[in-house]
Chimera marker file (.cmm) of the C-alpha trace (Angstrom):
<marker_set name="trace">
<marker id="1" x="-43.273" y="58.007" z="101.785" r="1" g="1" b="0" radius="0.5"/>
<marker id="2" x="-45.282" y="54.972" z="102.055" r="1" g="1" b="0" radius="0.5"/>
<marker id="3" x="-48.287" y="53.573" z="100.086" r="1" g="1" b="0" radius="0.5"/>
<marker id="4" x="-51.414" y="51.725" z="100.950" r="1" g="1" b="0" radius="0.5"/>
<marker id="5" x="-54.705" y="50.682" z="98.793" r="1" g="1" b="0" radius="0.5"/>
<marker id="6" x="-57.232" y="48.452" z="99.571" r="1" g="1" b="0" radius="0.5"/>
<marker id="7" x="-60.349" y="47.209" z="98.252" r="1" g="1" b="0" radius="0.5"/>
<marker id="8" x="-62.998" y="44.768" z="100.964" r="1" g="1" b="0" radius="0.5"/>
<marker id="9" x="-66.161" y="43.559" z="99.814" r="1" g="1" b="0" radius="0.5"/>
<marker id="10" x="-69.335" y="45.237" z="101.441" r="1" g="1" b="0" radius="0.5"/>
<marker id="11" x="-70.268" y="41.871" z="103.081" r="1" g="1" b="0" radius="0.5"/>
<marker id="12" x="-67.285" y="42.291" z="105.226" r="1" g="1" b="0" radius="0.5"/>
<marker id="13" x="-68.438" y="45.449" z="106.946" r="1" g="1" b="0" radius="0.5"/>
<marker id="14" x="-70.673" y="45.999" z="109.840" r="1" g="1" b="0" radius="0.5"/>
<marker id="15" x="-72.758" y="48.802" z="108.016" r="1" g="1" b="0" radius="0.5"/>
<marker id="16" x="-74.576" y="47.384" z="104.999" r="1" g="1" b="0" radius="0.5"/>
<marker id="17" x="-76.424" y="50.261" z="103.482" r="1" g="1" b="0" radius="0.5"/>
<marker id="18" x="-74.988" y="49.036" z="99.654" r="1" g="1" b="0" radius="0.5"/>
<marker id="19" x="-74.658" y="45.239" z="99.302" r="1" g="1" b="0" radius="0.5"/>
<marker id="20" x="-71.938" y="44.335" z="96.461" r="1" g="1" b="0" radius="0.5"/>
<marker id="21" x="-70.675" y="48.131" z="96.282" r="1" g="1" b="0" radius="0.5"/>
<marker id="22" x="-66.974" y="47.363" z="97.842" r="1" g="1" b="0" radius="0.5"/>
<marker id="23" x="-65.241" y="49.957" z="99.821" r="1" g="1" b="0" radius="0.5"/>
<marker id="24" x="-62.322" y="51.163" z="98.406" r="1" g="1" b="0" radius="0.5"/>
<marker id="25" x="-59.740" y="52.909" z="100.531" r="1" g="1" b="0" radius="0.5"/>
<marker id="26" x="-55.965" y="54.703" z="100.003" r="1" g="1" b="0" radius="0.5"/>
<marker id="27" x="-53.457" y="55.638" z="102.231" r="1" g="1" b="0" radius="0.5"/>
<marker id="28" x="-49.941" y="57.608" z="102.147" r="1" g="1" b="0" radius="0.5"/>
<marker id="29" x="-47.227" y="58.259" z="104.946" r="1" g="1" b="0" radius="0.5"/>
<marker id="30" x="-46.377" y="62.135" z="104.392" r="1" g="1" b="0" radius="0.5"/>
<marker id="31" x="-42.932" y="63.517" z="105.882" r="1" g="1" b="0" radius="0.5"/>
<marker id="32" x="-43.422" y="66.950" z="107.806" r="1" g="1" b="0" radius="0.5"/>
<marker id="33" x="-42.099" y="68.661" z="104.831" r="1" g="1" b="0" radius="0.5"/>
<marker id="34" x="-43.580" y="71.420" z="102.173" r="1" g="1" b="0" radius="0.5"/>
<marker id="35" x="-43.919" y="69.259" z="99.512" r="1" g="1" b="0" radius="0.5"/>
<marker id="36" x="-46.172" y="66.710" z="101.453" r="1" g="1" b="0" radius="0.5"/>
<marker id="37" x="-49.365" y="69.224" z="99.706" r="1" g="1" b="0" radius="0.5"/>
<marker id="38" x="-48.214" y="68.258" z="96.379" r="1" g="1" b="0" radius="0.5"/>
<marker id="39" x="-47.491" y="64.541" z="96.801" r="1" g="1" b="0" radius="0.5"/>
<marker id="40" x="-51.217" y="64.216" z="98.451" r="1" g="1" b="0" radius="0.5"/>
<marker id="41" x="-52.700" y="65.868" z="95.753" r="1" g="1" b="0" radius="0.5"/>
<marker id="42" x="-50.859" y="64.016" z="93.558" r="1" g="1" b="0" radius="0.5"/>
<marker id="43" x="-52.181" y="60.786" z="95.546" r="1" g="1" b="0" radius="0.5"/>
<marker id="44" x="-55.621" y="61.668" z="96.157" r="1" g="1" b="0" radius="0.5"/>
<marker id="45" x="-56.199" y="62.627" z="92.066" r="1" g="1" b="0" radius="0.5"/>
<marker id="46" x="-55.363" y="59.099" z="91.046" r="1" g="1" b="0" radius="0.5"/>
<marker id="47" x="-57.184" y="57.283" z="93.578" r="1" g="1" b="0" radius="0.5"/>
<marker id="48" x="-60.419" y="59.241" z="92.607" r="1" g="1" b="0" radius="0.5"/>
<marker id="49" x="-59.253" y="58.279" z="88.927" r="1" g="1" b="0" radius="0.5"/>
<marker id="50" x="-59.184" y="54.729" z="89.550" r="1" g="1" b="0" radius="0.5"/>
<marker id="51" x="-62.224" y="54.986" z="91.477" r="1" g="1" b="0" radius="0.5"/>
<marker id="52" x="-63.999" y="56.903" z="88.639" r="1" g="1" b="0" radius="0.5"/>
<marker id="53" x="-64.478" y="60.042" z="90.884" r="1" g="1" b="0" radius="0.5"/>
<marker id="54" x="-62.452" y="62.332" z="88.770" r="1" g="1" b="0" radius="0.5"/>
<marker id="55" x="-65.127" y="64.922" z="88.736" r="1" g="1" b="0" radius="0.5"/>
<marker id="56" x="-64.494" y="65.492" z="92.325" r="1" g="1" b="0" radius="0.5"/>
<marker id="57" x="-61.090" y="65.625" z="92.093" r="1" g="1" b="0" radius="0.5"/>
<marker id="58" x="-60.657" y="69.480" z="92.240" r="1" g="1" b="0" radius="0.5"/>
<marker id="59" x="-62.695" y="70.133" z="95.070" r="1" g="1" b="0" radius="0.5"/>
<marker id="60" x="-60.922" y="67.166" z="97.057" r="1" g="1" b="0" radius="0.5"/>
<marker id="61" x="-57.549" y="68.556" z="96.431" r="1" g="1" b="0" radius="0.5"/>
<marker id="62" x="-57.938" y="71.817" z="97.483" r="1" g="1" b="0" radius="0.5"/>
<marker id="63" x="-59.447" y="70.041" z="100.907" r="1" g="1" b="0" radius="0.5"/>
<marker id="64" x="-56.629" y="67.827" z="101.510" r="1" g="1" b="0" radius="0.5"/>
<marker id="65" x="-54.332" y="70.952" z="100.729" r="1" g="1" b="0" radius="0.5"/>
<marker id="66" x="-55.232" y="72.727" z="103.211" r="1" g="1" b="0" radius="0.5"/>
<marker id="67" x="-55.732" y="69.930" z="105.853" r="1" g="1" b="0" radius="0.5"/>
<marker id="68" x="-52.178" y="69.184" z="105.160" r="1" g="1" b="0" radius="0.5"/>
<marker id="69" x="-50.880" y="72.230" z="105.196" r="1" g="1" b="0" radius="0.5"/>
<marker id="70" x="-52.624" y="72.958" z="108.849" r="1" g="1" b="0" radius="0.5"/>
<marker id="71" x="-51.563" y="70.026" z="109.941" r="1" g="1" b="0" radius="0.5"/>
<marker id="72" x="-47.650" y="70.732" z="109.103" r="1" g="1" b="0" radius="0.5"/>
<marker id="73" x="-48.153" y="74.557" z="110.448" r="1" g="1" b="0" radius="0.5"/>
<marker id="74" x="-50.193" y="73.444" z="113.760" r="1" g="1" b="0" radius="0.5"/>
<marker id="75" x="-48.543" y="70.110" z="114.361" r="1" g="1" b="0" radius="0.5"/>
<marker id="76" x="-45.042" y="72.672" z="114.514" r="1" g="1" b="0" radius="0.5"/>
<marker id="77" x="-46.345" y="74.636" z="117.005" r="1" g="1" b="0" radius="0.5"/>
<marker id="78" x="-47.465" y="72.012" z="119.144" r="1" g="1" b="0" radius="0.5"/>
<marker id="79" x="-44.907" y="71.247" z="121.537" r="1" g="1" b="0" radius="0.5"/>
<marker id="80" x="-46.961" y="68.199" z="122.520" r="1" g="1" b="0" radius="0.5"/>
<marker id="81" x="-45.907" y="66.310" z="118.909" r="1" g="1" b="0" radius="0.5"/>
<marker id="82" x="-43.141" y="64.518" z="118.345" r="1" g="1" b="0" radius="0.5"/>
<marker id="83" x="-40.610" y="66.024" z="116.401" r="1" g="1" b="0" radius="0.5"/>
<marker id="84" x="-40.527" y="65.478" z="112.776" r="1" g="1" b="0" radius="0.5"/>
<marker id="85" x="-43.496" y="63.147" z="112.920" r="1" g="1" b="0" radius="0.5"/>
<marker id="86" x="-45.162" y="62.188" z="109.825" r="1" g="1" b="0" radius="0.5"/>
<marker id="87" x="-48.739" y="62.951" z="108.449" r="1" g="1" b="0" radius="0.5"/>
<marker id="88" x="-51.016" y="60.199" z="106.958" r="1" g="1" b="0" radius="0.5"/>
<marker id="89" x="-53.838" y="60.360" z="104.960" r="1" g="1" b="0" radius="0.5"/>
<marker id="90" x="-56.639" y="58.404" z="104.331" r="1" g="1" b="0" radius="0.5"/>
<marker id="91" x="-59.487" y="58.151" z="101.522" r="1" g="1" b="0" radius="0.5"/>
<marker id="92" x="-62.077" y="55.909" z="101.615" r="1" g="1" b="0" radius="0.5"/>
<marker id="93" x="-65.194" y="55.503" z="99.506" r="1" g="1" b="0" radius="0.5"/>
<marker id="94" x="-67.938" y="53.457" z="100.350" r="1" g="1" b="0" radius="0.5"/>
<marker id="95" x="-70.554" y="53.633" z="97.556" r="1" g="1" b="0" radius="0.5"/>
<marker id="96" x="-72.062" y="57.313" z="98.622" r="1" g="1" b="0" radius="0.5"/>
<marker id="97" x="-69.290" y="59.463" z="99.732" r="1" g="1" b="0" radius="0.5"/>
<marker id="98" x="-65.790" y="59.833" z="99.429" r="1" g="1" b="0" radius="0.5"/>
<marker id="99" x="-64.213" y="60.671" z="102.949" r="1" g="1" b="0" radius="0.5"/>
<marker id="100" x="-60.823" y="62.353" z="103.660" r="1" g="1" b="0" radius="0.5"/>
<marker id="101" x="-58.470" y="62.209" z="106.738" r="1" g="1" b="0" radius="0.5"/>
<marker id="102" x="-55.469" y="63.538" z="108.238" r="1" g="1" b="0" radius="0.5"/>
<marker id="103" x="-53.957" y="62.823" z="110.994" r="1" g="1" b="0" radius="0.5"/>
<marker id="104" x="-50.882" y="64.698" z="112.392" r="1" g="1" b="0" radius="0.5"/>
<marker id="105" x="-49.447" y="64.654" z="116.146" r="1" g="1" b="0" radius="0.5"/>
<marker id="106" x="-50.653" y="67.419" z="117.036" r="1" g="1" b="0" radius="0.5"/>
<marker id="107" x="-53.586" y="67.486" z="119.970" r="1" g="1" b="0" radius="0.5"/>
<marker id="108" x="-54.708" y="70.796" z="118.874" r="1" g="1" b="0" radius="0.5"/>
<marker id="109" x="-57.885" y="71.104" z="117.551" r="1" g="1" b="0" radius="0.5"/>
<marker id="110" x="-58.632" y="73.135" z="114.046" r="1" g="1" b="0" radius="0.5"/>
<marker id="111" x="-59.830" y="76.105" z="114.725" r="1" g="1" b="0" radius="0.5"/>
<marker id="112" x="-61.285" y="78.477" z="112.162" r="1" g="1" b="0" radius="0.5"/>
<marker id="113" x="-60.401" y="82.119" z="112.121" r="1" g="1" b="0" radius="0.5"/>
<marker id="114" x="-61.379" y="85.308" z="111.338" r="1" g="1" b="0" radius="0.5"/>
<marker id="115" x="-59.521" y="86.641" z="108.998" r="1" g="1" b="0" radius="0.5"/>
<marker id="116" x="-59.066" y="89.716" z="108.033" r="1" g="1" b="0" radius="0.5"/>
<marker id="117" x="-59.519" y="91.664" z="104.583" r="1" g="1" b="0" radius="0.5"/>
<marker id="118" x="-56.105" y="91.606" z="103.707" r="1" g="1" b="0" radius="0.5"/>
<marker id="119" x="-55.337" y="88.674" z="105.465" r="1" g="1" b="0" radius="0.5"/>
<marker id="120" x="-52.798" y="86.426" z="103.660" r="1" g="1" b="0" radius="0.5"/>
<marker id="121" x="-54.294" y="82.883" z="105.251" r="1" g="1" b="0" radius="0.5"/>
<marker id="122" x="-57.040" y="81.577" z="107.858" r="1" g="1" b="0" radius="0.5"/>
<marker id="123" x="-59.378" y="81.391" z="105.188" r="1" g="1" b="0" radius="0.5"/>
<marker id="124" x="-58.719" y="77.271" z="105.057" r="1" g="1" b="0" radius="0.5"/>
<marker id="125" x="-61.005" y="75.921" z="107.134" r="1" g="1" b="0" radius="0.5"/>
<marker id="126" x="-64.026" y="78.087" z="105.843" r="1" g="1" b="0" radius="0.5"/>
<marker id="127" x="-62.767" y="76.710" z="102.513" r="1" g="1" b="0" radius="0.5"/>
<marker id="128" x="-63.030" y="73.065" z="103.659" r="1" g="1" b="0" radius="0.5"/>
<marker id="129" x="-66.650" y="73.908" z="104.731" r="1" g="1" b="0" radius="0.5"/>
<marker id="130" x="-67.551" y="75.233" z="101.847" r="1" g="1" b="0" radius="0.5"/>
<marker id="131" x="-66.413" y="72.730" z="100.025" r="1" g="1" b="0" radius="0.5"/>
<marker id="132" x="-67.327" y="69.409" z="101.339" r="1" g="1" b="0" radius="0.5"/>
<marker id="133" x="-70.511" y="68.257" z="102.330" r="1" g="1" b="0" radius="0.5"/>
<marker id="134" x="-69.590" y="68.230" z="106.351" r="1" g="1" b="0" radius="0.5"/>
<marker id="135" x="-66.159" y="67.948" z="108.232" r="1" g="1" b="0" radius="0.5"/>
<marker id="136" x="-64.801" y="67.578" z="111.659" r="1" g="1" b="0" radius="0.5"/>
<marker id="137" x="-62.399" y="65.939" z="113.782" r="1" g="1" b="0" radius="0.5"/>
<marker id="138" x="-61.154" y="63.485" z="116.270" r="1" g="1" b="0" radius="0.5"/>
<marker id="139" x="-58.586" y="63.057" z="118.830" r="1" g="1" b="0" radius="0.5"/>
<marker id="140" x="-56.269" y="60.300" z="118.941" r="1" g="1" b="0" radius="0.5"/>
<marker id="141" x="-53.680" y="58.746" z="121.062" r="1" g="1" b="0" radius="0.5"/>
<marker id="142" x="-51.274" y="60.108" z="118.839" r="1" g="1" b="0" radius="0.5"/>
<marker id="143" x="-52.597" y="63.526" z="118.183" r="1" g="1" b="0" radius="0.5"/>
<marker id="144" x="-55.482" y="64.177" z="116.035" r="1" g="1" b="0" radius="0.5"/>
<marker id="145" x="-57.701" y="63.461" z="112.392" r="1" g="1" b="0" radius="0.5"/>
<marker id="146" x="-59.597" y="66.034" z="110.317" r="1" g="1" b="0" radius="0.5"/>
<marker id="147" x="-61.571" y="64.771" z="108.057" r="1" g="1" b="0" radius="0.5"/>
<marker id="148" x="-64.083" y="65.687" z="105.084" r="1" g="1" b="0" radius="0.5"/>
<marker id="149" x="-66.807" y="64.171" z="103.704" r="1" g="1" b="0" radius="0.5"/>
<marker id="150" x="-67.843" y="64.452" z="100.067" r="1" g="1" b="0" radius="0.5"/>
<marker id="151" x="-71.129" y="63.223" z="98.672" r="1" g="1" b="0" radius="0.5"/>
<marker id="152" x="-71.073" y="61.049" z="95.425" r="1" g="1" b="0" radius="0.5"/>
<marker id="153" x="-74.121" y="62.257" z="93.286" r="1" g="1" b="0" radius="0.5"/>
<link id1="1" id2="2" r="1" g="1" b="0" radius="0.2"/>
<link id1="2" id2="3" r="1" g="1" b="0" radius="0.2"/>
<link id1="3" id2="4" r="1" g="1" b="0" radius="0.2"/>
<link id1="4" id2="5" r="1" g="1" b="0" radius="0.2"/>
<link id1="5" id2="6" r="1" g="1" b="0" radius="0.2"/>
<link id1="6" id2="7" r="1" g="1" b="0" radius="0.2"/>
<link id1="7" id2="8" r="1" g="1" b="0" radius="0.2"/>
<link id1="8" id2="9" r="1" g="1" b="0" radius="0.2"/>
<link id1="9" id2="10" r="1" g="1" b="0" radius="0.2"/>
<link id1="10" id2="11" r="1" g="1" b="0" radius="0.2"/>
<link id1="11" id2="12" r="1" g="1" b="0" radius="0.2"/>
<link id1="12" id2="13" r="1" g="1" b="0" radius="0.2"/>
<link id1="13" id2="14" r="1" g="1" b="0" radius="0.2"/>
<link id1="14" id2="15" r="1" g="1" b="0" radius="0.2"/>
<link id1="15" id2="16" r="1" g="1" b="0" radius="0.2"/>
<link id1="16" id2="17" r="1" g="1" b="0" radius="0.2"/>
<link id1="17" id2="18" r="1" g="1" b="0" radius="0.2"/>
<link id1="18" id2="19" r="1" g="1" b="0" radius="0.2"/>
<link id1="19" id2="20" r="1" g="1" b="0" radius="0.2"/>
<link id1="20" id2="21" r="1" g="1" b="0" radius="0.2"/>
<link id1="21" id2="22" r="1" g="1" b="0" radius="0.2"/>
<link id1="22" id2="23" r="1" g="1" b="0" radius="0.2"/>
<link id1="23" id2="24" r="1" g="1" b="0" radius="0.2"/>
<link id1="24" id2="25" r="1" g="1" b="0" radius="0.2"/>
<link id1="25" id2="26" r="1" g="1" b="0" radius="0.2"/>
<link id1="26" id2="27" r="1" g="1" b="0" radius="0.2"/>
<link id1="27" id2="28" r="1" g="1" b="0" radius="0.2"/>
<link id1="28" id2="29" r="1" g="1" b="0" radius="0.2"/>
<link id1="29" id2="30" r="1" g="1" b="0" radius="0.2"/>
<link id1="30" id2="31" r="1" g="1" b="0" radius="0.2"/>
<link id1="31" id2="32" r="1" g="1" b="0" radius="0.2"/>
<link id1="32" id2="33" r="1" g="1" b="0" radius="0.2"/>
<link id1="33" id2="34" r="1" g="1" b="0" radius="0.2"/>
<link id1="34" id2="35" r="1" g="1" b="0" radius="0.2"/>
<link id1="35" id2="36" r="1" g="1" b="0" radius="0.2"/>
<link id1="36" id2="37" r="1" g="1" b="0" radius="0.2"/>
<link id1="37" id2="38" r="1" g="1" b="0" radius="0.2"/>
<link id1="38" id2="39" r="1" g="1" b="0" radius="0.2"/>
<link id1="39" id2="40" r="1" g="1" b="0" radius="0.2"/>
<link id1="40" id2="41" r="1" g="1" b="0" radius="0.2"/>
<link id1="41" id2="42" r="1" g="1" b="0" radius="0.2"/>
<link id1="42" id2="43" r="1" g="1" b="0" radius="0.2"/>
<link id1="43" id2="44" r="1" g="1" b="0" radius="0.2"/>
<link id1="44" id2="45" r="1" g="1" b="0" radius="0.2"/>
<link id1="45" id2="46" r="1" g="1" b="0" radius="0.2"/>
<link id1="46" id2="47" r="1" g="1" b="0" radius="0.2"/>
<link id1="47" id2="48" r="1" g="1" b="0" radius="0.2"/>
<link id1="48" id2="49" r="1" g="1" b="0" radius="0.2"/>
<link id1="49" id2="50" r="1" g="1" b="0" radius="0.2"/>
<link id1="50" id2="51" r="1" g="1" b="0" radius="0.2"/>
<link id1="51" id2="52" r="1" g="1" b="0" radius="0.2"/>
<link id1="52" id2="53" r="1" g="1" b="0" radius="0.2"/>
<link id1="53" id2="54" r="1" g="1" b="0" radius="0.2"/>
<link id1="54" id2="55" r="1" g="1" b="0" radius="0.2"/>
<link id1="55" id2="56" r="1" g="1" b="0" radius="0.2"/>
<link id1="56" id2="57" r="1" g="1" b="0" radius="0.2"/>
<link id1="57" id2="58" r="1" g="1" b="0" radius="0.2"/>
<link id1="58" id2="59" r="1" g="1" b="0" radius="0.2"/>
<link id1="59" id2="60" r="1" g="1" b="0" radius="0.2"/>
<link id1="60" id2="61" r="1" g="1" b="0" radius="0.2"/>
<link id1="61" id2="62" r="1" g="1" b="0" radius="0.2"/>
<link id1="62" id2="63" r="1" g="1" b="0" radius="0.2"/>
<link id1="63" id2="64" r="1" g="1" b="0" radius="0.2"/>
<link id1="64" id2="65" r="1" g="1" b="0" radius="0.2"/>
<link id1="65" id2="66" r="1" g="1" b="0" radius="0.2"/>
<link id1="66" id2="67" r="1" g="1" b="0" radius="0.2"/>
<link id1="67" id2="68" r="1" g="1" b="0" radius="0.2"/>
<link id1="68" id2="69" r="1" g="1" b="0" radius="0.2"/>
<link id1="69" id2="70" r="1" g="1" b="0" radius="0.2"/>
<link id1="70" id2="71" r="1" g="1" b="0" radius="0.2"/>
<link id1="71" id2="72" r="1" g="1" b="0" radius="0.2"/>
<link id1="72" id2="73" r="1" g="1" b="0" radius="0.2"/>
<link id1="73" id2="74" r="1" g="1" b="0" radius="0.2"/>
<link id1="74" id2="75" r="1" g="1" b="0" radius="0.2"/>
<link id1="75" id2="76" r="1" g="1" b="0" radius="0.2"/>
<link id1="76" id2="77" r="1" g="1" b="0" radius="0.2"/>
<link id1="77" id2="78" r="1" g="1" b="0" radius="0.2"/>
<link id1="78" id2="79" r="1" g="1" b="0" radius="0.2"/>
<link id1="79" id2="80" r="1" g="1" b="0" radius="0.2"/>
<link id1="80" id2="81" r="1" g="1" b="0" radius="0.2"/>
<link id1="81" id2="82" r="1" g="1" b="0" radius="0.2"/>
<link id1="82" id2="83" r="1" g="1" b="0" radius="0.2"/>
<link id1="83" id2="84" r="1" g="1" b="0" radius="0.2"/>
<link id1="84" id2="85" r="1" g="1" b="0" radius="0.2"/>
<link id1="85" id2="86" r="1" g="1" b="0" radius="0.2"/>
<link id1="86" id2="87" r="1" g="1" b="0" radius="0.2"/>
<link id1="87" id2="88" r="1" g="1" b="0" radius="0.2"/>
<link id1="88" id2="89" r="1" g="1" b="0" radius="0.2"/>
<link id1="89" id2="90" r="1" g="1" b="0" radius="0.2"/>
<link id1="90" id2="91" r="1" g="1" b="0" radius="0.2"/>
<link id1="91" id2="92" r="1" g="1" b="0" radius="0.2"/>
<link id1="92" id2="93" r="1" g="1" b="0" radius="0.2"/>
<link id1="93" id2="94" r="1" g="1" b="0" radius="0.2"/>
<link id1="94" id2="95" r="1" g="1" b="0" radius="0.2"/>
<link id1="95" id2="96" r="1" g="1" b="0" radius="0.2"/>
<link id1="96" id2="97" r="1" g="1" b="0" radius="0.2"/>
<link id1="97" id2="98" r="1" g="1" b="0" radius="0.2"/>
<link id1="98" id2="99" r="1" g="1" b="0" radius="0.2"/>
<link id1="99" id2="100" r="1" g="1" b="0" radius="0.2"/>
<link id1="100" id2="101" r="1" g="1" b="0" radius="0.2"/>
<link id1="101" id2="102" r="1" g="1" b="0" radius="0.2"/>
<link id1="102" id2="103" r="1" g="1" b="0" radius="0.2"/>
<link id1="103" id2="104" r="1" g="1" b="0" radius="0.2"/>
<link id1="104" id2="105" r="1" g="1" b="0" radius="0.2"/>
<link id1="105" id2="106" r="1" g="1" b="0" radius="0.2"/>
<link id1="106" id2="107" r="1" g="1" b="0" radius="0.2"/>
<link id1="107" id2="108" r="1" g="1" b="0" radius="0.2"/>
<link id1="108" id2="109" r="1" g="1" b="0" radius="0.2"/>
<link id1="109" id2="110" r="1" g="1" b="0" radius="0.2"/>
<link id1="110" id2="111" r="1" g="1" b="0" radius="0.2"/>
<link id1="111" id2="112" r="1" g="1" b="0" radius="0.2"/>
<link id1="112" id2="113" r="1" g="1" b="0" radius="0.2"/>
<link id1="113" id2="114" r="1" g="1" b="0" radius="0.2"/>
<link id1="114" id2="115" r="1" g="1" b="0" radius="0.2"/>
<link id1="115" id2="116" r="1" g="1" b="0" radius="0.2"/>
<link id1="116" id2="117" r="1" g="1" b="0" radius="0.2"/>
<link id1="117" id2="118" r="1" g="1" b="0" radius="0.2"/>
<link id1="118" id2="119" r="1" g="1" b="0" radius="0.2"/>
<link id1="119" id2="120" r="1" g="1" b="0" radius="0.2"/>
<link id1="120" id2="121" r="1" g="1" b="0" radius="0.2"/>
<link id1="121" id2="122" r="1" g="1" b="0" radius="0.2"/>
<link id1="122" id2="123" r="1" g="1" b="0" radius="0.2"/>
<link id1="123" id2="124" r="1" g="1" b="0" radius="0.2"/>
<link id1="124" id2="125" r="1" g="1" b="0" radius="0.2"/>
<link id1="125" id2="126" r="1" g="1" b="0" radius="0.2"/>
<link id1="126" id2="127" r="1" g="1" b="0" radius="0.2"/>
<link id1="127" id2="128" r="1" g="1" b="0" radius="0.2"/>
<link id1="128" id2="129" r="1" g="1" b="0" radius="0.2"/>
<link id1="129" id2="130" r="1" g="1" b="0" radius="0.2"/>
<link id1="130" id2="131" r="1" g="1" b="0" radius="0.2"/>
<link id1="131" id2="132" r="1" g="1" b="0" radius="0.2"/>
<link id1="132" id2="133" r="1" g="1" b="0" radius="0.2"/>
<link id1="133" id2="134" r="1" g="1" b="0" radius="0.2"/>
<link id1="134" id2="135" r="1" g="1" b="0" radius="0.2"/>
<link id1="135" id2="136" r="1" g="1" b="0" radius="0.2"/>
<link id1="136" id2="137" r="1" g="1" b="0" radius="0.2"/>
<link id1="137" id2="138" r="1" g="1" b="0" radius="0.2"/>
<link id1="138" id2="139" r="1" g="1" b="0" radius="0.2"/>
<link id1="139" id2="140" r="1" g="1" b="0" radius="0.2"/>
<link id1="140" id2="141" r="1" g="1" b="0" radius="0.2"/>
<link id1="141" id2="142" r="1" g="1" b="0" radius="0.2"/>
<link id1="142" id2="143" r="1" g="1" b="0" radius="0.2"/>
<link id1="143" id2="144" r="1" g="1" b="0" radius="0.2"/>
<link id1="144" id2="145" r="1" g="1" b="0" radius="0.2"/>
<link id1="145" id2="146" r="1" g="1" b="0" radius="0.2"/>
<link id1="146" id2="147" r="1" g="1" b="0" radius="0.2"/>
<link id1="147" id2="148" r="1" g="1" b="0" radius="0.2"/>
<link id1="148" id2="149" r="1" g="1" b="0" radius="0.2"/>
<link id1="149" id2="150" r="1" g="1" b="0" radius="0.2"/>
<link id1="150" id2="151" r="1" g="1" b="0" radius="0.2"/>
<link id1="151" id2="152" r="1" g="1" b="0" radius="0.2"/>
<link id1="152" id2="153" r="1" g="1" b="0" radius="0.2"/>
</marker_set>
């Protein structure tokens, strides 16, 4: 598992909208293993701590749980993604929002479903919906990135 943090200086961006708020960004390498949930969560709650975003820390963690957790189940049952590749995830806040992203190897896209009543799961991306203030996704050359967007009020 590998760690990355960053802070650049608004100046050094193309888009401008907050002069002298710097962007701050965090990254972590995730194996394809169960316990990659837990060590993002982990992650994610003290980069919004540093950042003074604590108060959106639950709603950000139950995102990134279930991004990472569809990325392990889908990126499995793509036959297109390497074996045991790795997940990364990304935060970033630039002055207004706080933005989330996972990438995984997988070319599949997320796709929400309709689950039923007693369903046990397929409820995740409704709950990343619901939660954040808008989400989507991306291919890459190397599979894909969800991402979610939080507001800062």
């Amino acid at each position: 598992m590998s760690i990355a943090t960053s802070m650049q200086s608004e100046s050094t961006r193309a888009d401008e909208d907050r002069p002298g708020e710097p962007v701050r960004s965090a990254g972590l390498d995730l194996p394809a293993s169960p316990q990659s949930a837990g060590a993002a969560r982990r992650f994610a709650t003290a980069a919004l701590a540093e950042w003074r975003l604590a108060a959106l820390a639950d709603d950000v963690d139950l995102v990134i749980s279930e991004l990472i957790t569809n990325a392990l189940l889908h990126a499995r049952g793509d036959r297109r993604a390497a074996a045991g590749a790795g997940i990364r995830l990304d935060l970033e806040y630039d002055g207004k929002a706080v933005t989330c992203r996972v990438a995984d190897g997988s070319a599949l896209p997320p796709t929400p479903e309709q689950a039923g009543d007693t369903a046990e799961s397929g409820r995740g991306l409704l709950l990343v919906d619901a939660l954040s203030a808008a989400w989507g996704w991306s291919h890459e050359t190397s599979g894909k990135v969800v991402w979610a967007r939080f507001d800062v009020q």
